[in-house]
Biopython code that builds the backbone (N, CA, C, O; Angstrom):
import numpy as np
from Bio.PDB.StructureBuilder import StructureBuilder

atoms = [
    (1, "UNK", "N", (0.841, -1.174, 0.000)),
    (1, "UNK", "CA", (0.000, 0.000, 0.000)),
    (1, "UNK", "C", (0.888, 1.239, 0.000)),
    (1, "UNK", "O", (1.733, 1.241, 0.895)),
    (2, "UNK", "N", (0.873, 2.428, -0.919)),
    (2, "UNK", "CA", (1.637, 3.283, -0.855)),
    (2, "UNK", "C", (1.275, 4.481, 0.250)),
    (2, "UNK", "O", (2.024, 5.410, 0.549)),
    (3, "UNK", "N", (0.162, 4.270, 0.694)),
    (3, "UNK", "CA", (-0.442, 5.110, 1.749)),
    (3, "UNK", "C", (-0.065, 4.622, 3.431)),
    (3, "UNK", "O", (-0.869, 3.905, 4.027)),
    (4, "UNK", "N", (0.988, 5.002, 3.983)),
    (4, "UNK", "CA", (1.281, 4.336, 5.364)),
    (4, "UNK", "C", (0.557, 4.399, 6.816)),
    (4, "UNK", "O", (0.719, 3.827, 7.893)),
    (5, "UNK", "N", (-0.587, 5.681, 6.143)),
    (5, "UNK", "CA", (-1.311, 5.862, 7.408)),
    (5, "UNK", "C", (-2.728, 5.117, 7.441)),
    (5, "UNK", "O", (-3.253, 4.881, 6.353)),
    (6, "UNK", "N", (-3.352, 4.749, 8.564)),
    (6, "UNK", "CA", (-4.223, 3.324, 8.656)),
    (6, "UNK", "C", (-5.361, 4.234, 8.948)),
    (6, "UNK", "O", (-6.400, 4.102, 8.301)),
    (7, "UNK", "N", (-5.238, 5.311, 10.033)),
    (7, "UNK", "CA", (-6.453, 6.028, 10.313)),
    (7, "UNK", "C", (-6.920, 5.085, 12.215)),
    (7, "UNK", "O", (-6.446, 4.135, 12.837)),
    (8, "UNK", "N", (-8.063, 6.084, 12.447)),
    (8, "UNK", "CA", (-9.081, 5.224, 13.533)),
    (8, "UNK", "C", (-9.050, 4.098, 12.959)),
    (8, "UNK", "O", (-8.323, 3.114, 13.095)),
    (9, "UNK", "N", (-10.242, 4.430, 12.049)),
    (9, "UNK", "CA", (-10.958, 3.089, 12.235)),
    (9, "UNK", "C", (-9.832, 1.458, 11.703)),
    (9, "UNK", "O", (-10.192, 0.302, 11.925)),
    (10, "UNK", "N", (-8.634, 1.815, 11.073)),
    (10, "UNK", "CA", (-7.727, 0.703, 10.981)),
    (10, "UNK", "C", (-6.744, 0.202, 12.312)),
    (10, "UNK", "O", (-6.320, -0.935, 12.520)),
    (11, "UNK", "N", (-6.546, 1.357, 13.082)),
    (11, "UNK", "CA", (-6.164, 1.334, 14.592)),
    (11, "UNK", "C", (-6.615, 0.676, 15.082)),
    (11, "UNK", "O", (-5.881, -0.206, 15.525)),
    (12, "UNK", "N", (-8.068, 0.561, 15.389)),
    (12, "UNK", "CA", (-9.150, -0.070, 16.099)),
    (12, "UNK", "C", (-9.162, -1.485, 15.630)),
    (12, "UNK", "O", (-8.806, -2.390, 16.384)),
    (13, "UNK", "N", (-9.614, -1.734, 14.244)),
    (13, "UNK", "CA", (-9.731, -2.963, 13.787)),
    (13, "UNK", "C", (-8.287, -3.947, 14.116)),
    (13, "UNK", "O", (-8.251, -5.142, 14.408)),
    (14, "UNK", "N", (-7.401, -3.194, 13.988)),
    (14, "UNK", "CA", (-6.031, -3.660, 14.144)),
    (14, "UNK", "C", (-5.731, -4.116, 16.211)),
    (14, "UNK", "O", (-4.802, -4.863, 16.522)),
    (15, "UNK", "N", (-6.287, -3.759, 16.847)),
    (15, "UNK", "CA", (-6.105, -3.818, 18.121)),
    (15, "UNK", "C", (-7.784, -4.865, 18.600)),
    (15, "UNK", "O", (-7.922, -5.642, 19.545)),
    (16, "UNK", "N", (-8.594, -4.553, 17.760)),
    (16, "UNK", "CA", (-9.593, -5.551, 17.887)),
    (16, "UNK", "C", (-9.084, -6.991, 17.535)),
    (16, "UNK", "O", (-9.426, -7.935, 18.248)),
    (17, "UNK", "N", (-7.987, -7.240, 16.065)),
    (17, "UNK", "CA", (-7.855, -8.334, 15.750)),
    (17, "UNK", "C", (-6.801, -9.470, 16.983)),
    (17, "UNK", "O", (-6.731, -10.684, 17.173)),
    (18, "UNK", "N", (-6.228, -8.417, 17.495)),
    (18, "UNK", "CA", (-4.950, -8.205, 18.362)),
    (18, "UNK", "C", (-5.648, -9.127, 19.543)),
    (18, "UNK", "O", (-5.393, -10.288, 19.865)),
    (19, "UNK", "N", (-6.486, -8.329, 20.002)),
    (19, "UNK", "CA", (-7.203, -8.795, 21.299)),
    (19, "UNK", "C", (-7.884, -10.332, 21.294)),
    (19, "UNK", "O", (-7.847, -11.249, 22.116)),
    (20, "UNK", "N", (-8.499, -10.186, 20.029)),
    (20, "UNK", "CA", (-9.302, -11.410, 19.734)),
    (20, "UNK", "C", (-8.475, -12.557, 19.660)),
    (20, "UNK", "O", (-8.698, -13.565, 20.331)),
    (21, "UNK", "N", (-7.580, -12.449, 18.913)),
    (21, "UNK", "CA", (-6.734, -13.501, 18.665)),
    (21, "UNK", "C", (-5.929, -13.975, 19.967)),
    (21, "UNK", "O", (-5.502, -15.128, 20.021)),
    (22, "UNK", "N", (-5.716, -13.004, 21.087)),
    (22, "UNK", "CA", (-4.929, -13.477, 22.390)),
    (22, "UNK", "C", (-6.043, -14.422, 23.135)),
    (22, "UNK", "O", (-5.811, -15.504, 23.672)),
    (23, "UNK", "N", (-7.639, -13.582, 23.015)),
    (23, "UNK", "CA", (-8.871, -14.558, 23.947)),
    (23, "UNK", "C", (-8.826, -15.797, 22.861)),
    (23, "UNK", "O", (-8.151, -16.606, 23.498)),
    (24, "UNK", "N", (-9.042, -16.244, 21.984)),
    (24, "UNK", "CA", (-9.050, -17.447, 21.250)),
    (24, "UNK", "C", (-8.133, -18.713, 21.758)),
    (24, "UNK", "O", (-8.364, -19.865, 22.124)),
    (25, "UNK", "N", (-6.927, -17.858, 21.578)),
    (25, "UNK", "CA", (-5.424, -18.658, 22.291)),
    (25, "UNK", "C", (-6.051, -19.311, 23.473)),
    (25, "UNK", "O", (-6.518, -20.443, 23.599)),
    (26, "UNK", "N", (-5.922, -18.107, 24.482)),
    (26, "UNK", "CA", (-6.159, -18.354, 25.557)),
    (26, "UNK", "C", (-7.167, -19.199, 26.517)),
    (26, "UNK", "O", (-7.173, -19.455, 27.721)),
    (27, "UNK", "N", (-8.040, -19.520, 25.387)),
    (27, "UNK", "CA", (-9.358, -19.945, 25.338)),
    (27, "UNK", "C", (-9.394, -21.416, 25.468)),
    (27, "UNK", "O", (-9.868, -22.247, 26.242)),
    (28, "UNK", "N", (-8.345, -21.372, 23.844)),
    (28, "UNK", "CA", (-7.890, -22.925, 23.750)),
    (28, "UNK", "C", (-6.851, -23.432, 24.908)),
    (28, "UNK", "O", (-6.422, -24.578, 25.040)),
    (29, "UNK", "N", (-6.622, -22.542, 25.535)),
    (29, "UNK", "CA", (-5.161, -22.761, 26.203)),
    (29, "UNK", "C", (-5.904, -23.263, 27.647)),
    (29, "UNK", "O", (-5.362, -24.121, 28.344)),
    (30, "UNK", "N", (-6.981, -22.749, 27.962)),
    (30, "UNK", "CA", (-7.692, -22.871, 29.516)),
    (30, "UNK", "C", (-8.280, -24.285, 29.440)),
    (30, "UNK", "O", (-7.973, -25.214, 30.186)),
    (31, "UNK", "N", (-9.308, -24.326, 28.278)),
    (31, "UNK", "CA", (-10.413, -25.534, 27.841)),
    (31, "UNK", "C", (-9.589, -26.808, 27.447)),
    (31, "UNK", "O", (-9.841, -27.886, 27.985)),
    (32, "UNK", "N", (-8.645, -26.685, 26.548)),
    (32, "UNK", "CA", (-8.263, -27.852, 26.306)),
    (32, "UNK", "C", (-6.167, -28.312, 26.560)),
    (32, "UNK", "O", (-5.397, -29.238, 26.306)),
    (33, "UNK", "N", (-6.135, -26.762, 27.275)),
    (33, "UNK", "CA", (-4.696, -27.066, 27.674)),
    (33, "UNK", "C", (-3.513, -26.714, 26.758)),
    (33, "UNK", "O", (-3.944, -25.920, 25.922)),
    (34, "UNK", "N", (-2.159, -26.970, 26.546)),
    (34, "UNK", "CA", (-1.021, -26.398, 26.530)),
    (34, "UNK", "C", (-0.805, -27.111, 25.329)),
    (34, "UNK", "O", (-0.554, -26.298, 24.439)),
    (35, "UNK", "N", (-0.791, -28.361, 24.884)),
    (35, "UNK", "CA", (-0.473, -29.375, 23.968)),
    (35, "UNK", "C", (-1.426, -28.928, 22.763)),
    (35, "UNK", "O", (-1.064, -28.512, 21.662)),
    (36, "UNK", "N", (-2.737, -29.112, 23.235)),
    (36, "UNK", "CA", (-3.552, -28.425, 21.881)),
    (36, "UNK", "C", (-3.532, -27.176, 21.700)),
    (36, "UNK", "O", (-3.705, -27.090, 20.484)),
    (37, "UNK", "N", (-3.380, -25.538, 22.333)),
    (37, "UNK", "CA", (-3.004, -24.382, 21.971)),
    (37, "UNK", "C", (-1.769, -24.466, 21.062)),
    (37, "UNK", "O", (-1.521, -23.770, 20.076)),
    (38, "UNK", "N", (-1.103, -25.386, 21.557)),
    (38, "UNK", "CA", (0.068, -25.651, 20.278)),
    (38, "UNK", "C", (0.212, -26.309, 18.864)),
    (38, "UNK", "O", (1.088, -26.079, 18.031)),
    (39, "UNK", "N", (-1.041, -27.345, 18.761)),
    (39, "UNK", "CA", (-0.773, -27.760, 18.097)),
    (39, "UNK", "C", (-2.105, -26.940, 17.087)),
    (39, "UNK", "O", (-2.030, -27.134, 15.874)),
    (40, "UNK", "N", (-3.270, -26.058, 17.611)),
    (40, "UNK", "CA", (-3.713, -25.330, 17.036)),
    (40, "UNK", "C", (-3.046, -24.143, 16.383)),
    (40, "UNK", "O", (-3.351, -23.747, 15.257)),
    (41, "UNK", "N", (-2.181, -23.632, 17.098)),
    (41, "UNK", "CA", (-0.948, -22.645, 16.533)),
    (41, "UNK", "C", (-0.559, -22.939, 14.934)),
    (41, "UNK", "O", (-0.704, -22.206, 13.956)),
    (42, "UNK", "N", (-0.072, -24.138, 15.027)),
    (42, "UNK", "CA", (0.766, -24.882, 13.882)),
    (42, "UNK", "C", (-0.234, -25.407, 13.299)),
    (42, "UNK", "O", (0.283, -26.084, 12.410)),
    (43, "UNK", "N", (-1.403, -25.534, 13.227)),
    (43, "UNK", "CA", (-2.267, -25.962, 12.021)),
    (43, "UNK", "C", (-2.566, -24.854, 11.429)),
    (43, "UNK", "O", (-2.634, -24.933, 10.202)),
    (44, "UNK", "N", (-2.826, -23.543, 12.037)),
    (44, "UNK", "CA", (-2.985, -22.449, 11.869)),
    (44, "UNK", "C", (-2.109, -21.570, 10.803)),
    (44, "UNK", "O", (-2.355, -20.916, 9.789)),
    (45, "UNK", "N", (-1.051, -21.878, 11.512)),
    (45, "UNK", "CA", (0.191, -21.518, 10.681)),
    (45, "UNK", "C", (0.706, -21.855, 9.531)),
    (45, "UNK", "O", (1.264, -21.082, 8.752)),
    (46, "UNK", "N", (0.505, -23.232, 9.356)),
    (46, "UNK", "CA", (0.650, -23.996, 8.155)),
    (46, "UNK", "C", (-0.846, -23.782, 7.248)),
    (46, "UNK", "O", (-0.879, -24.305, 6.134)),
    (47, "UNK", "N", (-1.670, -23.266, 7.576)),
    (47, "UNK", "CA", (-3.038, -23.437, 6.307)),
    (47, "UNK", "C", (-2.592, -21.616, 6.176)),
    (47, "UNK", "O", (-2.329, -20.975, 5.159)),
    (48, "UNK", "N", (-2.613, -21.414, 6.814)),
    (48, "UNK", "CA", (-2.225, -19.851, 6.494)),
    (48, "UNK", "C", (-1.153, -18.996, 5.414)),
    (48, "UNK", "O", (-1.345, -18.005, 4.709)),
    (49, "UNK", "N", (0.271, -20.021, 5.673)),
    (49, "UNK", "CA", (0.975, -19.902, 4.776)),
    (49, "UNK", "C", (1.083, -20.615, 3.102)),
    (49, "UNK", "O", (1.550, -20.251, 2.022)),
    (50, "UNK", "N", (0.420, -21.715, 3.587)),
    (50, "UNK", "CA", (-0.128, -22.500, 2.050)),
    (50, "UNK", "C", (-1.452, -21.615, 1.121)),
    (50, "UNK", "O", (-1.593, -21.629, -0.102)),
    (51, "UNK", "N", (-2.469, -20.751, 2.324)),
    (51, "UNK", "CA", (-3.682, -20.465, 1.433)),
    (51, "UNK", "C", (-2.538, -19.017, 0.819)),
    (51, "UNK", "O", (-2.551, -18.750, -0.383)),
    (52, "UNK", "N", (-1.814, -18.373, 1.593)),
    (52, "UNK", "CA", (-0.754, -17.290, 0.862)),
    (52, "UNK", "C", (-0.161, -17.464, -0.381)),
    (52, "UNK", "O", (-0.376, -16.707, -1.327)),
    (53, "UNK", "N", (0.573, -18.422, -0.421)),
    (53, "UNK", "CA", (1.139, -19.443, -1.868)),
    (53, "UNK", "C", (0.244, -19.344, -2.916)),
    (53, "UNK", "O", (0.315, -18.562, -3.864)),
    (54, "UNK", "N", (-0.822, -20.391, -2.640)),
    (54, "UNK", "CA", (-2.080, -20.373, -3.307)),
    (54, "UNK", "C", (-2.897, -19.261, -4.145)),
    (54, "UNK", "O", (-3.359, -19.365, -5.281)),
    (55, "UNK", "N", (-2.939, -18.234, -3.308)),
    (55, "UNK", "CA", (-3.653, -16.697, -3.450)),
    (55, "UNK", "C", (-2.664, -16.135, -4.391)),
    (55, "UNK", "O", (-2.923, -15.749, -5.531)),
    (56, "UNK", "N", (-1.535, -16.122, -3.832)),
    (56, "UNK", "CA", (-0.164, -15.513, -4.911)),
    (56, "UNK", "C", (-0.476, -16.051, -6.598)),
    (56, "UNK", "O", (-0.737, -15.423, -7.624)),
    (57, "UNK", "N", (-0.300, -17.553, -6.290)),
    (57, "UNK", "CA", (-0.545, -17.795, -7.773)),
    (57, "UNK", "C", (-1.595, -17.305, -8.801)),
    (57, "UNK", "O", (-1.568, -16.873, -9.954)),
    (58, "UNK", "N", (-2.569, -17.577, -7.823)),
    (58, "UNK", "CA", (-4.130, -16.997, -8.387)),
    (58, "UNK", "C", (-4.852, -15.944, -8.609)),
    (58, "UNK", "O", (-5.815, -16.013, -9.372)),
    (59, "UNK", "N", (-4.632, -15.205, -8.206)),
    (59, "UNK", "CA", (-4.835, -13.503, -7.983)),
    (59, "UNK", "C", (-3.852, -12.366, -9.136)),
    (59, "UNK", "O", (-2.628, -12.236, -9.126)),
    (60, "UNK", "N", (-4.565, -11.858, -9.798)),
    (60, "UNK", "CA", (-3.280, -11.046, -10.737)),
    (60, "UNK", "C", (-2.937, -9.690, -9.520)),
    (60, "UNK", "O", (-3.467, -9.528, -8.421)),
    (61, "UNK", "N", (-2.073, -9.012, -10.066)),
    (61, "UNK", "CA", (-1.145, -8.218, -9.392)),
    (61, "UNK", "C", (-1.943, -7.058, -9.198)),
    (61, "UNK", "O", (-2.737, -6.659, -10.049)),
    (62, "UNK", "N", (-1.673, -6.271, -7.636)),
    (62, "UNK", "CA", (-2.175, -5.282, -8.258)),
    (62, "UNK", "C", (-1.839, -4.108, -8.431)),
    (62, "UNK", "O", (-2.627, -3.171, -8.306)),
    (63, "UNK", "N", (-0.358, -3.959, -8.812)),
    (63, "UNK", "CA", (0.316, -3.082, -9.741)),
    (63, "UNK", "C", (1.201, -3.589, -10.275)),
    (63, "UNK", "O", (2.042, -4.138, -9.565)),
    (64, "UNK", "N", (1.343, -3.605, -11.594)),
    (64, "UNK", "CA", (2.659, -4.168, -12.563)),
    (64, "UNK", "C", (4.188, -3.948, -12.051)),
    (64, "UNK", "O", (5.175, -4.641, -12.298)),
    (65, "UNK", "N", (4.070, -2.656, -11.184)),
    (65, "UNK", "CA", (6.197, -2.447, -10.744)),
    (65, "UNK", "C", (5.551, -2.447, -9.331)),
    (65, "UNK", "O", (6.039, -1.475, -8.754)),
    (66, "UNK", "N", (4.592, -3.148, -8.420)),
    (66, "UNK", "CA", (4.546, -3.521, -7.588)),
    (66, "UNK", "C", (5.984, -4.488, -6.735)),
    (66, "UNK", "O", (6.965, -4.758, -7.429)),
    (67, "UNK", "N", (5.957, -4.856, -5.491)),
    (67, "UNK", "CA", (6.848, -5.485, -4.614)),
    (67, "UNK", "C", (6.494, -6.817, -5.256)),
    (67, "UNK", "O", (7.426, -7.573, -5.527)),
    (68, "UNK", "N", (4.925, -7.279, -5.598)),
    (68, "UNK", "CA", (5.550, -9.140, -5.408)),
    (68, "UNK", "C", (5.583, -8.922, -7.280)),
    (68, "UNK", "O", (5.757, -9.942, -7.945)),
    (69, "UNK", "N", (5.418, -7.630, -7.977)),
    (69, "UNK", "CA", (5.847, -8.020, -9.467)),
    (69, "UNK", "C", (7.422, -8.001, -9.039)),
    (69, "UNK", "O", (7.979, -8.853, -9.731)),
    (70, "UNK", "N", (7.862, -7.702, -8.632)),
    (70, "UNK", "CA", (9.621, -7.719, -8.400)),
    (70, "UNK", "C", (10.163, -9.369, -8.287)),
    (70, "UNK", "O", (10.986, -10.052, -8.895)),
    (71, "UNK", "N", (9.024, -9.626, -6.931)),
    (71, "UNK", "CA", (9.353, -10.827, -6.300)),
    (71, "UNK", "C", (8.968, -11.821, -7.222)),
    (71, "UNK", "O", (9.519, -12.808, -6.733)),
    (72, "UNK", "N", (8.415, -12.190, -8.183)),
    (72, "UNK", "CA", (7.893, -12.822, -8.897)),
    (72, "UNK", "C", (7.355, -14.086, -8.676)),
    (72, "UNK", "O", (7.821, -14.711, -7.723)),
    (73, "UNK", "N", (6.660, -14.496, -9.203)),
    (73, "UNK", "CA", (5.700, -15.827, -9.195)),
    (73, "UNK", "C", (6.066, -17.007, -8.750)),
    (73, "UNK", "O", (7.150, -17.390, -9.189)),
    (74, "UNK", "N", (5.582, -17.633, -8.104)),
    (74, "UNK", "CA", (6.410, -19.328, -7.696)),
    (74, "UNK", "C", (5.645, -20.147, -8.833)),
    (74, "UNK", "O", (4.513, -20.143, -9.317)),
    (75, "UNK", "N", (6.570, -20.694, -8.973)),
    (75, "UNK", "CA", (6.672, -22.301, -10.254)),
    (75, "UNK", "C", (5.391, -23.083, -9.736)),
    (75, "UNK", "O", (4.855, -23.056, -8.628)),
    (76, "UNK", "N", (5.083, -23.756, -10.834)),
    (76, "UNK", "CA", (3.746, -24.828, -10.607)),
    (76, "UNK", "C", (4.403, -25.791, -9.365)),
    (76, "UNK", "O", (3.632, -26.340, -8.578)),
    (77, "UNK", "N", (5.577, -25.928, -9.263)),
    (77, "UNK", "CA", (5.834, -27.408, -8.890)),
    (77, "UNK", "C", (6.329, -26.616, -7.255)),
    (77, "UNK", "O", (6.459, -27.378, -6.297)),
    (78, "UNK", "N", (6.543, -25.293, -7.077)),
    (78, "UNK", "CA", (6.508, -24.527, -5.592)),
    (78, "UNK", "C", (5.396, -24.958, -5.105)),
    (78, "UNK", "O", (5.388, -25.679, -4.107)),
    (79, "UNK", "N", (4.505, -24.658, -5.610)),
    (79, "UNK", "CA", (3.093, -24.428, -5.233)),
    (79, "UNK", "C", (2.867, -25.787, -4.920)),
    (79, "UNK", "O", (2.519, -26.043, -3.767)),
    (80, "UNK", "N", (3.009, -26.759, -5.786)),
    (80, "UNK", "CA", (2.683, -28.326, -5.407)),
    (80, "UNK", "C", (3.291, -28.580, -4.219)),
    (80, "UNK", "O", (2.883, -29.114, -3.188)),
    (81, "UNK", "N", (4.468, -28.051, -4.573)),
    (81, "UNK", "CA", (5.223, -28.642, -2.938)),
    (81, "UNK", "C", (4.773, -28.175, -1.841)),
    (81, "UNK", "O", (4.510, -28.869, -0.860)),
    (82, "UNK", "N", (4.622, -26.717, -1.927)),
    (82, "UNK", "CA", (4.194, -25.870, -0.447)),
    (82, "UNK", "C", (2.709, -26.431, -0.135)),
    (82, "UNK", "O", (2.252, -26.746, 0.964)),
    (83, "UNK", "N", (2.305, -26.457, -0.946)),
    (83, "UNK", "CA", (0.331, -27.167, -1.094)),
    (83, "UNK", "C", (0.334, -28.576, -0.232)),
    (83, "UNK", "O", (-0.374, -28.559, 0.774)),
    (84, "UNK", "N", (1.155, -29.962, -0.555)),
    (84, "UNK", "CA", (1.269, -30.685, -0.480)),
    (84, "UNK", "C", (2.210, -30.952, 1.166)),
    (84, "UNK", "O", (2.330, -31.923, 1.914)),
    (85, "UNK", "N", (2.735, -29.532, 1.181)),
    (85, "UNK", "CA", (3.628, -29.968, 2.718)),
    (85, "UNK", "C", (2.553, -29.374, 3.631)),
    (85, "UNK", "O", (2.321, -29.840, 4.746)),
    (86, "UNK", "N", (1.904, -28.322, 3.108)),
    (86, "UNK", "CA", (0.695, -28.023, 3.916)),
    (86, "UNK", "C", (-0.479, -29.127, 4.177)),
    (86, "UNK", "O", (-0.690, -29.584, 5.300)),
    (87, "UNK", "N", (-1.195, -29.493, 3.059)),
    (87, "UNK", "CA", (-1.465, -30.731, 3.403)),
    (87, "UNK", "C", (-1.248, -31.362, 4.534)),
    (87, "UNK", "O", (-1.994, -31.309, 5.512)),
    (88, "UNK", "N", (0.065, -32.158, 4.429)),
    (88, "UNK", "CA", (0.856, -33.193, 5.710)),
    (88, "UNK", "C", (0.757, -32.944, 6.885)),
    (88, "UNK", "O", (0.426, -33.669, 7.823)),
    (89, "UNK", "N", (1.239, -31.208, 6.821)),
    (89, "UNK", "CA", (1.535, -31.209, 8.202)),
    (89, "UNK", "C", (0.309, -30.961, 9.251)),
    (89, "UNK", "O", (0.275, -31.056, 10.478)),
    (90, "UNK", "N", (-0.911, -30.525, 8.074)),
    (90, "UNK", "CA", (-2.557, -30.326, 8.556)),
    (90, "UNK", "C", (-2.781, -31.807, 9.475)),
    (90, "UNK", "O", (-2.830, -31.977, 10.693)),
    (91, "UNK", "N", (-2.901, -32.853, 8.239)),
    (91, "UNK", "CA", (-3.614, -34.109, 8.479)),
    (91, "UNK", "C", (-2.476, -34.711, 9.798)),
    (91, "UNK", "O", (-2.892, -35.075, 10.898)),
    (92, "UNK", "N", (-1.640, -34.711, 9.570)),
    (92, "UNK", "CA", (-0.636, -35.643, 10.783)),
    (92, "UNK", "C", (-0.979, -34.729, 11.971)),
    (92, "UNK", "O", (-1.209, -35.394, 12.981)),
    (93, "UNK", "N", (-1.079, -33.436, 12.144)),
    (93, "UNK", "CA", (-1.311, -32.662, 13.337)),
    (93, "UNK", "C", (-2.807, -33.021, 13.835)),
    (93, "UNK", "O", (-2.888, -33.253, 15.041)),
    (94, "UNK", "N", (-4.293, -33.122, 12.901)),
    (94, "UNK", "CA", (-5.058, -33.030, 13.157)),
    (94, "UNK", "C", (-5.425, -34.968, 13.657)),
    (94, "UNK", "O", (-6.294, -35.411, 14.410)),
    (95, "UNK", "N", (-4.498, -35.601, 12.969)),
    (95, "UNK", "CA", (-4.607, -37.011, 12.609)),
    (95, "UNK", "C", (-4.390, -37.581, 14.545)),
    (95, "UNK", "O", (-5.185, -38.021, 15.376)),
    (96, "UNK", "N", (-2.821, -37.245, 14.573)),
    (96, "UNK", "CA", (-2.361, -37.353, 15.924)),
    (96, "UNK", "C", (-2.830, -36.773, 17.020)),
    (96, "UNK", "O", (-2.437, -37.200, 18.105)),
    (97, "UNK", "N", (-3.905, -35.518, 16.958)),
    (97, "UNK", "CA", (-4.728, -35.233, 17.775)),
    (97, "UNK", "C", (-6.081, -34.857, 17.783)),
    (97, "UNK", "O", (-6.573, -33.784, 18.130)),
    (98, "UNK", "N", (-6.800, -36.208, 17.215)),
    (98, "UNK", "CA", (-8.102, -35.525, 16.477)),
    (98, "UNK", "C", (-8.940, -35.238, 18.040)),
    (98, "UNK", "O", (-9.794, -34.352, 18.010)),
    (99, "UNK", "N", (-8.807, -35.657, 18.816)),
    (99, "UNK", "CA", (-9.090, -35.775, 20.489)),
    (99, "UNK", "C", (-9.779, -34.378, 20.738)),
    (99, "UNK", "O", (-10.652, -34.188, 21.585)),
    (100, "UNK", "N", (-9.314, -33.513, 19.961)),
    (100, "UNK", "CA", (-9.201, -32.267, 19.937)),
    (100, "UNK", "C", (-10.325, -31.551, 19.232)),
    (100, "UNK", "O", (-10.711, -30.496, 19.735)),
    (101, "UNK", "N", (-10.924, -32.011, 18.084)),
    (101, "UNK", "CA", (-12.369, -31.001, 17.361)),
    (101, "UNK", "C", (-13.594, -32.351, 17.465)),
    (101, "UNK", "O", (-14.561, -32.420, 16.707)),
    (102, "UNK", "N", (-13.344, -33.177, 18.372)),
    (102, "UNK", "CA", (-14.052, -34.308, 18.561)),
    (102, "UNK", "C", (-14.399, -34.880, 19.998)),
    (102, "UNK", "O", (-15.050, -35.919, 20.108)),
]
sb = StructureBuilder()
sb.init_structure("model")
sb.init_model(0)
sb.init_chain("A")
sb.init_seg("    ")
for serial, (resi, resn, name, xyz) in enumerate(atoms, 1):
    if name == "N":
        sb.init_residue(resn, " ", resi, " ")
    sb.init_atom(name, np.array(xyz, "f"), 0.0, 1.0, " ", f" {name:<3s}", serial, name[0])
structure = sb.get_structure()
């Protein structure tokens, strides 16, 4: 964004997301303990950075001398891989503790 200032109402939303996301944690962290806040972390983390990948490929730019036109595009076979390690590390996390949304 070439505009660096967010304003109120992006302040707010930005300290709303802030907050929310610590009660969620914390939430998981009280109800179901230390082992699953963690391993919710890392499922989290991993679908997050794969749906990023994903979006990159799929989405056109939205400025041509933009930062990710610089950075340029990941290969079909990035995407397979990052897709596919995302995948794994979903199902073995959710696999080894399904105890957890069940």
């Amino acid at each position: 964004m070439k505009d660096s200032r967010i304003g109120t109402y992006g302040t707010v939303a930005l300290l709303f997301f802030i907050l929310l996301r610590i009660e969620l944690i914390s939430s998981i962290l009280v109800n179901l303990g230390l082992y699953a806040a963690f391993i919710a972390l890392m499922v989290t983390e991993a679908i997050s950075r794969g749906g990023m990948v994903w979006f990159w490929t799929r989405l056109p730019l939205a400025r041509k001398n933009g930062t990710a036109a610089a950075a340029g595009e990941p290969s079909p076979v990035t995407l397979r891989k990052t897709l596919t390690i995302t995948a794994i590390i979903f199902l073995s996390l959710v696999y080894f503790r399904s105890d957890l949304f069940g």
